[in-house]
C-alpha positions in Angstrom: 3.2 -29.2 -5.4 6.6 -28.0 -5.7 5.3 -24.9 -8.4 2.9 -23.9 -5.7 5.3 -23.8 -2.6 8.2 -22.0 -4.9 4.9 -19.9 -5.6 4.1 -19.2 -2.1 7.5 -18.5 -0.9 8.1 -15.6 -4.0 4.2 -14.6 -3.4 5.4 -14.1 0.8 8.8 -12.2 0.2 7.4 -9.8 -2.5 4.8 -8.8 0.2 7.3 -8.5 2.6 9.4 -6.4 0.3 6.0 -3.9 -0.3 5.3 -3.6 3.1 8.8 -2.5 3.5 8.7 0.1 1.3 4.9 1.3 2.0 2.7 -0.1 4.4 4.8 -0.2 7.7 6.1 3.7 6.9 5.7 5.7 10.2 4.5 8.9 7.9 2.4 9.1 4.9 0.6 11.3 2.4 -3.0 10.9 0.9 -4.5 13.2 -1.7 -8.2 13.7 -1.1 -10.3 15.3 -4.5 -8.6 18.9 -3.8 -7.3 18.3 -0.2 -4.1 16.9 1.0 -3.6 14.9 4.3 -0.3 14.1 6.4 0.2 11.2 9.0 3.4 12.9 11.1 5.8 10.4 13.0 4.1 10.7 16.1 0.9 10.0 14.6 -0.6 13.3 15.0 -2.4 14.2 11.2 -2.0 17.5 9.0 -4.3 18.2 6.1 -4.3 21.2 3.8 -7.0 22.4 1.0 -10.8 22.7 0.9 -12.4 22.2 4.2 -16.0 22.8 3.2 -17.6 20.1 4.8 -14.9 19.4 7.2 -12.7 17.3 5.4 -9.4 18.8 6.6 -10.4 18.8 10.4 -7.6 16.4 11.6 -5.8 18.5 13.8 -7.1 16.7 17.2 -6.5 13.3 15.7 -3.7 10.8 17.9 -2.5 7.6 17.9 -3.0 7.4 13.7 -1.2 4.4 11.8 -2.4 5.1 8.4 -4.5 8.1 6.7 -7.2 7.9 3.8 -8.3 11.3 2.0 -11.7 10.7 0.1 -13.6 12.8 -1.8 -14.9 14.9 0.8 -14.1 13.3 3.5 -10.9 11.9 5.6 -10.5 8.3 7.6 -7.8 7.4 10.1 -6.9 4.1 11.5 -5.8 4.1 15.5 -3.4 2.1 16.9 -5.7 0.3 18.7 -7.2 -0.8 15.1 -10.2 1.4 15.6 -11.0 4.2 12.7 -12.0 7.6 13.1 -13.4 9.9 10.3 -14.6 13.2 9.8 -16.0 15.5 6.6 -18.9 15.1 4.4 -21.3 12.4 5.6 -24.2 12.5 3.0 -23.6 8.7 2.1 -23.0 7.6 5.3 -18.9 7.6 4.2 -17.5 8.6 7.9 -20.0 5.9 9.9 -17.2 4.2 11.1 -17.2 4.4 14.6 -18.2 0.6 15.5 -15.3 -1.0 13.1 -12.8 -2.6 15.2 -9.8 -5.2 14.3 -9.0 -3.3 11.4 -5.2 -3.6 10.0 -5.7 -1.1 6.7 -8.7 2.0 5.6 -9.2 2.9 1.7 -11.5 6.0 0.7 -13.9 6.5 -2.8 -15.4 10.0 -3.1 -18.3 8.8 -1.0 -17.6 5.6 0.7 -14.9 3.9 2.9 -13.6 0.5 3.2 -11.7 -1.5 5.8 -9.6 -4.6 5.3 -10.3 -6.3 9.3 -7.4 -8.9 10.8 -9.1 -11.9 9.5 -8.9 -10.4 6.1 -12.2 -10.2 5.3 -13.6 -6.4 4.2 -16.2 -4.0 5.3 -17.4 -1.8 3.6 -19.9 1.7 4.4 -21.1 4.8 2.6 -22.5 4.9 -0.9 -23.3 1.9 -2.9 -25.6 2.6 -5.9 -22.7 0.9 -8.1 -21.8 -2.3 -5.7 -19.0 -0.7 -4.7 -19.4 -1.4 -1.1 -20.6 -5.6 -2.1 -17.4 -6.8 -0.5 -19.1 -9.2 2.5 -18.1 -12.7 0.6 -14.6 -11.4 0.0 -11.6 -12.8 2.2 -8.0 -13.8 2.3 -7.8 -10.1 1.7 -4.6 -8.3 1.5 -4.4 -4.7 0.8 -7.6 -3.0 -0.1 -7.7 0.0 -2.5 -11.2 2.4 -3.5 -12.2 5.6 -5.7 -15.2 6.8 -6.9 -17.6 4.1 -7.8 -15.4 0.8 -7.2 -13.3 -0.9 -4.5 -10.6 -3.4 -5.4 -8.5 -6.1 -3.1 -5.5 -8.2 -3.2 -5.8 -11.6 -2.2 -3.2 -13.6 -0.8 -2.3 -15.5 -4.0 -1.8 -12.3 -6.0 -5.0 -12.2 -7.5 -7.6 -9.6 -7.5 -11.0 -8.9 -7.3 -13.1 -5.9 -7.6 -16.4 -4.8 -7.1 -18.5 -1.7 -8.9 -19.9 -0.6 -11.9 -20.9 -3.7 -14.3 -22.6 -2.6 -17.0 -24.5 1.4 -17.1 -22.9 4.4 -18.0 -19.7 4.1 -15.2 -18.6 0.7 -16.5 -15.6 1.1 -18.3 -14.1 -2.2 -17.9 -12.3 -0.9 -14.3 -13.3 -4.0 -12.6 -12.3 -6.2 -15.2 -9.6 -8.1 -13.2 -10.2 -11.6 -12.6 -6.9 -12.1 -15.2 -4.8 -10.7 -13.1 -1.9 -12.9 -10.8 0.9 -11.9 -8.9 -0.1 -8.4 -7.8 1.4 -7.4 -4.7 -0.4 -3.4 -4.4 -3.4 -1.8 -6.4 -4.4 1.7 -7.2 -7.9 2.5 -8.3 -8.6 5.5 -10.3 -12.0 7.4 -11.3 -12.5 5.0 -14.1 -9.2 2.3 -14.2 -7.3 0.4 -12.5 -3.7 0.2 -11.6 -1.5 -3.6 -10.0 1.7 -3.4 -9.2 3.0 -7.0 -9.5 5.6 -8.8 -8.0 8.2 -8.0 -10.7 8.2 -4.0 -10.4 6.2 -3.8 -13.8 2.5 -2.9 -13.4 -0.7 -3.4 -15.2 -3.8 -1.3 -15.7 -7.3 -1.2 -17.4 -10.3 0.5 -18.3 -11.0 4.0 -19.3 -7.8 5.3 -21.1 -9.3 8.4 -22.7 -5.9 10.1 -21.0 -3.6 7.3 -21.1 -3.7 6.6 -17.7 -3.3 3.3 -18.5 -0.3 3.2 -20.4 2.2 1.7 -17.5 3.2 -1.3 -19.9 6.7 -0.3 -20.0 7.2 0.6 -16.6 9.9 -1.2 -14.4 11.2 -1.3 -11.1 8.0 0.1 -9.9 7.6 -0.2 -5.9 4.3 1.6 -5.1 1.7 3.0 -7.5 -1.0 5.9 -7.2 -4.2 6.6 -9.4 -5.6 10.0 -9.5 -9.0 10.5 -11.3 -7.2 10.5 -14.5 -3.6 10.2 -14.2 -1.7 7.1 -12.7 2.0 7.9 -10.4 4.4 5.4 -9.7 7.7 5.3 -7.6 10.5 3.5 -9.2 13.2 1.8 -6.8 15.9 4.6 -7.2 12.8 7.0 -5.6 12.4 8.5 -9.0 8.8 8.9 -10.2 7.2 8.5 -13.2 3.6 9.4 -14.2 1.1 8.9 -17.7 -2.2 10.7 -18.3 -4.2 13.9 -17.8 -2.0 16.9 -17.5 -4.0 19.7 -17.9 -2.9 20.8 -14.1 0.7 19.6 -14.6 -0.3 16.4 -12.1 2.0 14.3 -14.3 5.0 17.1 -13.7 7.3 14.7 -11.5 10.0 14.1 -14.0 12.3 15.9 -11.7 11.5 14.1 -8.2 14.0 12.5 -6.3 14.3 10.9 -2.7 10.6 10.2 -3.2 9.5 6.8 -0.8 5.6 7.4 -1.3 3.3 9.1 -3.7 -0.5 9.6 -3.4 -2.6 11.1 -5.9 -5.4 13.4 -6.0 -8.1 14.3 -8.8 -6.0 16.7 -10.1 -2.7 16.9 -7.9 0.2 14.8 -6.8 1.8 14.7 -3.7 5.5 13.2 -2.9 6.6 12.2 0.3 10.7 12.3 0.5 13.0 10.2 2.3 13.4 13.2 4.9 9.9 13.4 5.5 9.2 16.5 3.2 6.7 16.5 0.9 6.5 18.4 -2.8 3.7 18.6 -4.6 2.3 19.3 -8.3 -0.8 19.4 -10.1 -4.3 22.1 -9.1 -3.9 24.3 -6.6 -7.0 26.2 -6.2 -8.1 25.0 -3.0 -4.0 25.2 -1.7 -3.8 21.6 -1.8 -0.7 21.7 -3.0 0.5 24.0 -0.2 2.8 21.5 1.9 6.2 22.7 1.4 6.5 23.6 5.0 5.5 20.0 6.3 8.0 17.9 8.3 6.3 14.9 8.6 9.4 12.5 10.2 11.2 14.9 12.4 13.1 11.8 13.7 15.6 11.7 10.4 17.0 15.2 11.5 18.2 13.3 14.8 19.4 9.8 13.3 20.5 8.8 9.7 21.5 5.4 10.3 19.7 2.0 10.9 22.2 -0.6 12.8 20.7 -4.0 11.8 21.1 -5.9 15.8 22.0 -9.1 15.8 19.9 -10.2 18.2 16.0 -11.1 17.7 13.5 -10.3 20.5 10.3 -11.4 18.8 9.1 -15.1 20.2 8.5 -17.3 17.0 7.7 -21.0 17.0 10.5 -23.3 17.8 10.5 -25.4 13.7 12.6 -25.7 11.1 13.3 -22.0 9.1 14.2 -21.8 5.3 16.6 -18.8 5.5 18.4 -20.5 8.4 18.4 -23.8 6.0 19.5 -21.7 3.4 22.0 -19.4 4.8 22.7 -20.8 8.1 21.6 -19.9 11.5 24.0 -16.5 12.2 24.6 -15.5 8.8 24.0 -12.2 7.8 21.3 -12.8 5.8 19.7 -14.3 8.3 20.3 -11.6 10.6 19.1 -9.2 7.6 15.7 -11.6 8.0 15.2 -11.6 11.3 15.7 -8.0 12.1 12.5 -7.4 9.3 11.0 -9.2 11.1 10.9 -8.2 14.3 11.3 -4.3 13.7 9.4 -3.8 10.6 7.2 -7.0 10.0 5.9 -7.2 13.8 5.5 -3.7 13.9 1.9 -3.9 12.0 -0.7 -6.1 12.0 -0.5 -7.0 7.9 3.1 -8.1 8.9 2.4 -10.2 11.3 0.4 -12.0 8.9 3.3 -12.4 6.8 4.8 -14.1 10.0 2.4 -16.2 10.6 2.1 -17.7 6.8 5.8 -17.7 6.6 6.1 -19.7 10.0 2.9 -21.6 9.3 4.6 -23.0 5.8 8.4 -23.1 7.1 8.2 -27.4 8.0 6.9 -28.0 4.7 9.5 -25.9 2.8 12.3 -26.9 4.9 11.2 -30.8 4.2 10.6 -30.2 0.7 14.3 -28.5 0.4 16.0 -31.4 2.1 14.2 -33.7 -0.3 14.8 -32.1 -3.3 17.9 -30.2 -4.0 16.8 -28.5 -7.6 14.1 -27.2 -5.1 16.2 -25.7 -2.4 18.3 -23.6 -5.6 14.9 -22.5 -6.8 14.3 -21.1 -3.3 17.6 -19.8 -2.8 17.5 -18.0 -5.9 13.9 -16.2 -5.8 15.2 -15.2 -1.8 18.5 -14.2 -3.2 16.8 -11.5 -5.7 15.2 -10.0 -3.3 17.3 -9.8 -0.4 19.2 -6.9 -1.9 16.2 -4.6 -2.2 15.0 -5.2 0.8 18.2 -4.5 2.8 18.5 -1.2 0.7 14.8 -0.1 2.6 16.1 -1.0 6.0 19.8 0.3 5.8 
């Protein structure tokens, strides 16, 4: 019992440690095939590249939390956790218009996915592979797609995938039942990429390119997968990149101040910590063409996060590990709570993390007083992660 709470608690904080560094981001990028899409700070959407089939039309989109850029087509998700989507519809990709409750949208080339607030999936557009057979899965915590498979994180850092299994587009890509302790994944044309909770990552299948040649990566906080190339952004928001280069997609050696990559089938795209974005890779269709994008005009007015201490956000009244740990007004605690309430509460997959962390918090808390080689196990794992997290916020 105590393996699986010490588990749970370094499971809880690495999540909360990704969505501080990805998900609850006010602007993002997302490489589409050859198009590039921007969510802007007031949640207004640019896009950039071929607009054949409408792909690109974004421009009278509001309201937008998170953007997805498929293969010819584009999803956003609302605040009000509705999902809009417009381009190519052959498939049925951009039906989307009844989904509701949804906390997070991933795109293939001709399907979408959403992960709802029950963390269950749904799924619409193409499925001649499976890759839209995602009705029995739940517990669901990020959900990533490409091409001809979709792949989730569940809440115990495991993974499950859905797609090609056997034929002529298996290459072992879904092959992940082995995995544990994933925290983000990427999926690729033909592989895929999990970030786990230790910054190193894993990958498999098709590795004709050696797109799957992450093993010696390290302090990895988000990872990309373009049809053949996989991106990753380190914690000093340097990026590194393996596999096809033919379009100099893999050209990111000299990045820095990058928070967020995305990747495209044959481009890369950086977002920066000022909310300019750089790009590499094809540019035929000018998806590369975002040099004059400023998607977070707020950092030109502020530069500075003052941690209050003070928390606003009404919790249940029960016994807290940190304030076990550290005490209630230390400044870890204070470090805690303002996550909490300004970036956690902020988005539905954080107040997830809320609830499990609160929902768990008596048990911990008992288990700590009980046993004190338990409380320096939890101290510890809390302790290492503490300073990367307060490096995101400050």
């Amino acid at each position: 019992m105590r393996r699986l709470i010490v588990y749970l608690v370094s499971m809880l904080f690495s999540f909360v440690f990704w969505h501080v560094t990805v998900v609850s981001a006010k602007v993002m990028v997302s490489a589409g095939a050859t198009f590039t899409v921007g969510l802007k700070s007031d949640g207004t959407v640019v896009a950039v590249g071929l607009n054949s089939l409408g792909e690109c039309n974004v421009g009278s989109w509001s309201t937008i939390e998170q953007v997805a850029a498929g293969g010819l087509h584009t999803v956003g998700l609302k605040s009000d956790w509705t999902v809009v989507a417009t381009g190519y519809n052959n498939a049925g990709q951009c039906d989307v218009e009844s989904w509701s409750d949804i906390v997070q949208v991933a795109t293939g080339d001709s399907h979408t996915a959403g992960l709802r607030s029950g963390w269950t999936v749904v799924a619409v557009g193409n499925n001649l592979e499976g890759e839209c057979d995602v009705n029995g899965w739940n517990d669901i915590l990020q959900v990533a797609a490409v091409k001809y498979h979709t792949v989730g994180v569940k809440a115990d850092g495991k993974v499950v995938a859905t797609g090609p299994n056997g034929g002529e587009y298996d290459r072992g890509q879904c092959d992940v039942e082995g995995w544990s302790d994933i925290v983000q994944v990427a999926a690729g044309c033909f592989h895929t990429v999990g970030l786990k909770t230790d910054g190193t990552v894993v990958a498999i299948g098709y590795n004709g390119a050696g797109q799957c040649n992450v093993e010696s990566w390290s302090t990895i906080v988000q990872v990309a997968a373009g049809r053949y190339h996989t991106v990753g952004v380190t914690l000093d928001k340097t990026v590194v990149a393996v596999g096809n280069n033919f379009e100099g997609e893999c050209d990111v050696e000299s990045w820095s101040d990058i928070v967020q990559v995305a990747a495209g089938a044959w481009h890369t795209i950086g977002l920066k910590t000022d909310g300019t974005v750089v790009a590499v890779g094809d540019n035929a269709e000018n998806q590369c063409d975002v040099d004059r994008w400023d998607l977070d005009e707020s950092t030109h007015t502020s530069t500075t996060t003052t941690i209050p201490a003070t928390s606003s956000t009404t919790i249940p009244i029960q016994p807290c590990p940190s304030e076990s740990i550290y005490g209630e007004h230390s400044n870890k605690t204070e470090l805690l709570r303002h996550i909490r309430d300004n970036v956690l509460h902020t988005t539905p997959e954080g107040q997830e993390i809320i609830r499990l962390y609160y929902e768990w918090s008596p048990v911990i808390v008992e288990m700590m007083e009980e046993d004190e080689e338990f409380e320096a196990q939890v101290k510890e794992m809390i302790d290492g992660v503490l300073p990367l997290i307060r490096e995101k916020v400050e």
